[in-house]
C-alpha positions in Angstrom: -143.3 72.3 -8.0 -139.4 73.5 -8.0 -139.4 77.2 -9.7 -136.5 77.5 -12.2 -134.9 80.7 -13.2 -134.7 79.2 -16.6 -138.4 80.0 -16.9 -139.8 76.6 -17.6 -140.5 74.4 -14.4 -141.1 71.1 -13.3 -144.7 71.7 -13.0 -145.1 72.5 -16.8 -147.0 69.9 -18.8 -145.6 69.1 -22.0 -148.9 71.3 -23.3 -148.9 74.0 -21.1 -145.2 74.1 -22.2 -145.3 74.1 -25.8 -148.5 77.1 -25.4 -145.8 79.2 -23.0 -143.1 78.8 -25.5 -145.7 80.0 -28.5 -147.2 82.9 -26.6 -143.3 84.0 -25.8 -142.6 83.3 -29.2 -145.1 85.3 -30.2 -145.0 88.2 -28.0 -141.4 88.6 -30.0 -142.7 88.9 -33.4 -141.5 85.2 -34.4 -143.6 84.4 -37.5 -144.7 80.9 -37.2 -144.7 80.9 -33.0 -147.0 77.2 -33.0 -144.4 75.2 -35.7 -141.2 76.6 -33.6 -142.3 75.9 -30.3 -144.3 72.6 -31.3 -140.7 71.7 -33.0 -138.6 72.7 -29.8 -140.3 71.8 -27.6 -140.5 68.3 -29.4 -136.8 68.2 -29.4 -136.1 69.0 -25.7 -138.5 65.7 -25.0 -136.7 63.8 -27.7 -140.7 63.5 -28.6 -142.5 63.4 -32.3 -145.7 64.8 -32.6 -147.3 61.6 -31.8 -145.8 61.7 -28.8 -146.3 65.1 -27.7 -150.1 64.3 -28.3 -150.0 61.3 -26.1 -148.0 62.5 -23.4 -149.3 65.8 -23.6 -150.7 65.7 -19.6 -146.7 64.6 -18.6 -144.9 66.9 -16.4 -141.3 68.0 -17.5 -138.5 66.7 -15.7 -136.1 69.5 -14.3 -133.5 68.5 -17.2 -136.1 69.0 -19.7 -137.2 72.6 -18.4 -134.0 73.4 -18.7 -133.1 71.9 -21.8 -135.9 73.8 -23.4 -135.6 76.9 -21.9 -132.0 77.2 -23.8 -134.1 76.0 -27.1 -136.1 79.3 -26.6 -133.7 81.7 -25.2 -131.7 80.7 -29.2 -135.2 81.1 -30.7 -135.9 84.6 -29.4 -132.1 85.7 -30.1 -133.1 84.7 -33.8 -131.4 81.6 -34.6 -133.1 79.8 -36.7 -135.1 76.6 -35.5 -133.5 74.2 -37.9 -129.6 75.7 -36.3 -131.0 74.8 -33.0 -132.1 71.5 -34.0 -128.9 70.8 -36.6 -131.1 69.7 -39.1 -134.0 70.2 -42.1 -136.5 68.5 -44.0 -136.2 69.1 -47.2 -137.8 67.5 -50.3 -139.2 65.0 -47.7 -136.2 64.1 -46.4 -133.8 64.9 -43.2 -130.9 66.8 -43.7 -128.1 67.6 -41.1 -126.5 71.3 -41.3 -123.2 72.4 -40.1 -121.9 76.0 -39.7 -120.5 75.4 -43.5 -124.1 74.7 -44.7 -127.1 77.0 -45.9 -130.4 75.5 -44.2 -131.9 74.4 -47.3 -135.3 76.6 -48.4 -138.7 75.5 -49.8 -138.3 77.7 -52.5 -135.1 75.5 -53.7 -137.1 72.7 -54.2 -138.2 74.5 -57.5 -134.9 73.8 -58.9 -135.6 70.1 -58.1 -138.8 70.0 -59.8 -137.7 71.5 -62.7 -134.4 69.1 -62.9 -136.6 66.2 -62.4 -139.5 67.4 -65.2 -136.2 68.0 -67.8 -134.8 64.7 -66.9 -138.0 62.7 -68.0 -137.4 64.5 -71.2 -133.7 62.9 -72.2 -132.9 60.6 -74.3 -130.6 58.6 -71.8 -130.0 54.6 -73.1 -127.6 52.1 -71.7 -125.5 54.2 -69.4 -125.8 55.1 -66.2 -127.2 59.0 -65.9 -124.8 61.5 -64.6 -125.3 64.8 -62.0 -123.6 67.2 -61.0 -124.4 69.6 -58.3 -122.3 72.9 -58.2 -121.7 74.4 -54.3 -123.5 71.3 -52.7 -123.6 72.8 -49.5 -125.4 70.3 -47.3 -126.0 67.9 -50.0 -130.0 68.8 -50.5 -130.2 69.3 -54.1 -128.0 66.4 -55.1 -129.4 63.8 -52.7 -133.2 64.7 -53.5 -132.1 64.1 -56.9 -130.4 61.0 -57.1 -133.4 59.7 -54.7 -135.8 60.5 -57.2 -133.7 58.7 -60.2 -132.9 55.6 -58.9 -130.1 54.7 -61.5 -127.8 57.9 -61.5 -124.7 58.5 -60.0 -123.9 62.3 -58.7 -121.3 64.6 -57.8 -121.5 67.2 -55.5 -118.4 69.8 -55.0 -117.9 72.4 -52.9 -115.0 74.9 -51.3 -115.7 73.5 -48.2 -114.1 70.6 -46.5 -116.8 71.1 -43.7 -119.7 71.2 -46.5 -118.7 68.3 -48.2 -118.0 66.1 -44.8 -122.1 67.2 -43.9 -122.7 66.6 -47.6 -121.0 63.0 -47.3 -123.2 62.0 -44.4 -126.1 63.1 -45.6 -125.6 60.6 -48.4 -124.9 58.3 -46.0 -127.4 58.6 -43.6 -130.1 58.2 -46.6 -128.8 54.9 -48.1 -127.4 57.0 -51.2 -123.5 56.6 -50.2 -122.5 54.3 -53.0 -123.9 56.9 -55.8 -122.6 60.2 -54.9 -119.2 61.2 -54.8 -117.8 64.8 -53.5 -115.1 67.1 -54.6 -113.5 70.1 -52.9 -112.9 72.3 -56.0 -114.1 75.8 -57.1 -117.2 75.2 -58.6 -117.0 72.7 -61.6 -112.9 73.0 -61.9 -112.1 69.7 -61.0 -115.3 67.8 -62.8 -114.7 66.5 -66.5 -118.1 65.4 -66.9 -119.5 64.9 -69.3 -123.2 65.4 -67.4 -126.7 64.9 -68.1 -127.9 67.5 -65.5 -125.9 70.1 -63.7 -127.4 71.9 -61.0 -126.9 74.7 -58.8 -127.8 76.8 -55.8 -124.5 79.8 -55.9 -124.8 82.4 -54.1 -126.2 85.6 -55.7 -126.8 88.3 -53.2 -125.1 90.9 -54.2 -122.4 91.8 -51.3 -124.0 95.3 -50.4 -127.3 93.9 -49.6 -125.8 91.3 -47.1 -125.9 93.9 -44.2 -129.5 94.3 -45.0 -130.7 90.5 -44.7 -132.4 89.2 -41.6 -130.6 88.8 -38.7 -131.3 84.9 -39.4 -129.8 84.8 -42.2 -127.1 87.1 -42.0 -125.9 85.8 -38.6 -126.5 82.3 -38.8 -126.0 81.1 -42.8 -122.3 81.4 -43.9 -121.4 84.2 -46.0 -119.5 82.0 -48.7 -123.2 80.6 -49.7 -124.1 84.3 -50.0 -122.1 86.5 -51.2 -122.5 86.6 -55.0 -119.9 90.1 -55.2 -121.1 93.6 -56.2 -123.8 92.7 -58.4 -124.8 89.0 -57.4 -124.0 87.1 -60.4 -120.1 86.3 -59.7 -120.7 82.7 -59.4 -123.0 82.7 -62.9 -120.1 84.2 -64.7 -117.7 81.5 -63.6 -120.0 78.1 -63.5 -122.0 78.8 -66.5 -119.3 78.5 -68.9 -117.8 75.2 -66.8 -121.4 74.0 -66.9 -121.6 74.4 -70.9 -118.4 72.3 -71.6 -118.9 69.5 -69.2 -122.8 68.6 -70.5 -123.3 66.1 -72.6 -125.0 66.9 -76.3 -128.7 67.7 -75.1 -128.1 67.8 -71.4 -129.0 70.8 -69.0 -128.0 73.5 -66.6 -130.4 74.3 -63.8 -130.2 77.4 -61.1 -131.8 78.7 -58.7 -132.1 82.8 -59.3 -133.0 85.5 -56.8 -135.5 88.2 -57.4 -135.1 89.7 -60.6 -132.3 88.0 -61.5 -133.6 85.2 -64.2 -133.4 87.1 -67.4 -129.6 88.5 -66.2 -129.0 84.9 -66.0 -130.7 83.4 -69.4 -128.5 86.4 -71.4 -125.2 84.5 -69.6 -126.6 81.3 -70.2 -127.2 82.2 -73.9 -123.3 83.8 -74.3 -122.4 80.6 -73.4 -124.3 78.7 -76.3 -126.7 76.9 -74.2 -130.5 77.5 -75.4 -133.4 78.8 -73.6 -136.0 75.9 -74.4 -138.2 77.1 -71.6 -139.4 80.0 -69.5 -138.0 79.4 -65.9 -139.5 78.0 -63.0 -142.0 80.2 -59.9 -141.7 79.1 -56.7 -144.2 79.1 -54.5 -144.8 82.7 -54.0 -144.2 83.1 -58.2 -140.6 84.4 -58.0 -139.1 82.8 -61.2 -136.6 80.3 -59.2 -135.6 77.9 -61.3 -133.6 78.6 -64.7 -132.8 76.6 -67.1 -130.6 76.0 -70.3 -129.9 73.4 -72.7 -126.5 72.4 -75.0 -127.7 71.3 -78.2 -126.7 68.7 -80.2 -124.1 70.0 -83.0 
């Protein structure tokens, strides 16, 4: 056995690895030690979790060690696992991240569930139905979406280039190239529409509070994805209003809220003539999520 400063060795098995990396993990408060190190420990060894059950007894190459020493000396500085690993699952499928990209949450795919519950409700014949996703970031929203209605076409925009190039081969990479397009605009300024859905993750903390965020998500998720100004609903002022005049007669606007911030966002909603036609949607640990609004038919 050759020692390595790194603090993984060549005499580590794959298991005895993945329980050092947990205790360590651990031992510095990490909330879910087992899922990080089962995950990095996976990606070091270019392994699933089929794999890391059947070659569990394997010793690590020296490259390995290595490879996933650096994997935990990130960890236990606080970047997140999905940073580490450039990528997330989210609504069942993969996603790649860039620096321009939030890492897309569980608590998002409320806003999916509620799109996808108001879309079975419209009264869509002999045209193709159109999305629109508002500060697209990595794509998530859009793509989970369009591959959950088969026949829509979607639009994603976003202030940045680097965003919308992640966002592009995201599309790409999950066979849904050919019906998404993406625009670098300020929110909806450069879509005509008209839309069936319009969708939207902004950001909505307000600025002062940034400071006080985990150091994983104040260090690590860009600050345009975050910073919704002094009280957190700048980008509700602005894309509500664009939302309103680019739906179609009985289409929707869905967005994801922070903590307390539904009702603020159903009176904007309502000054813009759209119509609350149902309370808004809890995630999973019953934060209202999800808003929603409707334009009505004249």
């Amino acid at each position: 056995m050759v020692p390595l400063a790194t603090g993984f060795d060549s005499g580590h098995s794959i298991e005895s690895a993945r329980r050092a990396l947990t205790t360590r993990l651990q031992a510095a408060g990490i909330e879910e030690p087992s899922l990080d190190a089962r995950l990095l420990v996976g990606a070091a060894l270019g392994l699933d979790l089929t794999g890391l059950i059947t070659q569990a007894t394997r010793q690590l190459s020296l490259d390995e060690a290595a490879r996933l020493e650096g994997y935990a000396q990130r960890r236990l500085a606080r970047e997140p696992v999905a940073r580490i690993l450039g990528m997330r699952e989210f609504w069942g499928l993969s996603f790649r991240l860039s620096e321009a990209t939030l890492v897309p949450r569980p608590d998002t795919e409320t806003v999916v569930e509620l799109a996808l519950e108001i879309f079975r409700e419209l009264a869509i014949a002999g045209r193709r139905p159109r999305i629109a996703d508002i500060g697209t970031g990595s794509g998530a929203i859009l793509l989970a979406l369009l591959h959950e209605i088969p026949d829509a076409f979607g639009v994603g925009t976003d202030l940045s280039l680097t965003a919308l190039h992640t966002a592009r081969g995201n599309a790409a990479a999950l066979g849904l190239a050919d019906r998404a397009g993406f625009v670098a605009c300020s929110y909806a300024a450069a879509l005509s529409g008209p839309f069936d859905l319009i969708v939207s993750n902004p950001p909505y903390i307000p600025a002062g509070e940034i400071p006080k965020l985990g150091i994983e998500v104040r260090e690590h998720d860009p600050h345009l994805a975050l910073d919704g100004g002094n009280d957190g609903y700048d980008a509700y002022r602005v894309l509500i209003p664009q939302a309103a005049e680019r739906l179609v007669p009985g289409g929707a606007l869905i967005v994801e809220a922070g903590q307390g911030q539904a009702a603020d966002i159903e009176t904007l909603m309502a000054a813009a003539a759209l119509s609350i036609d149902r309370p808004p949607k809890a995630d999973l640990a019953g934060i209202p999520r999800a808003v929603s609004a409707r334009k009505m038919p004249p």
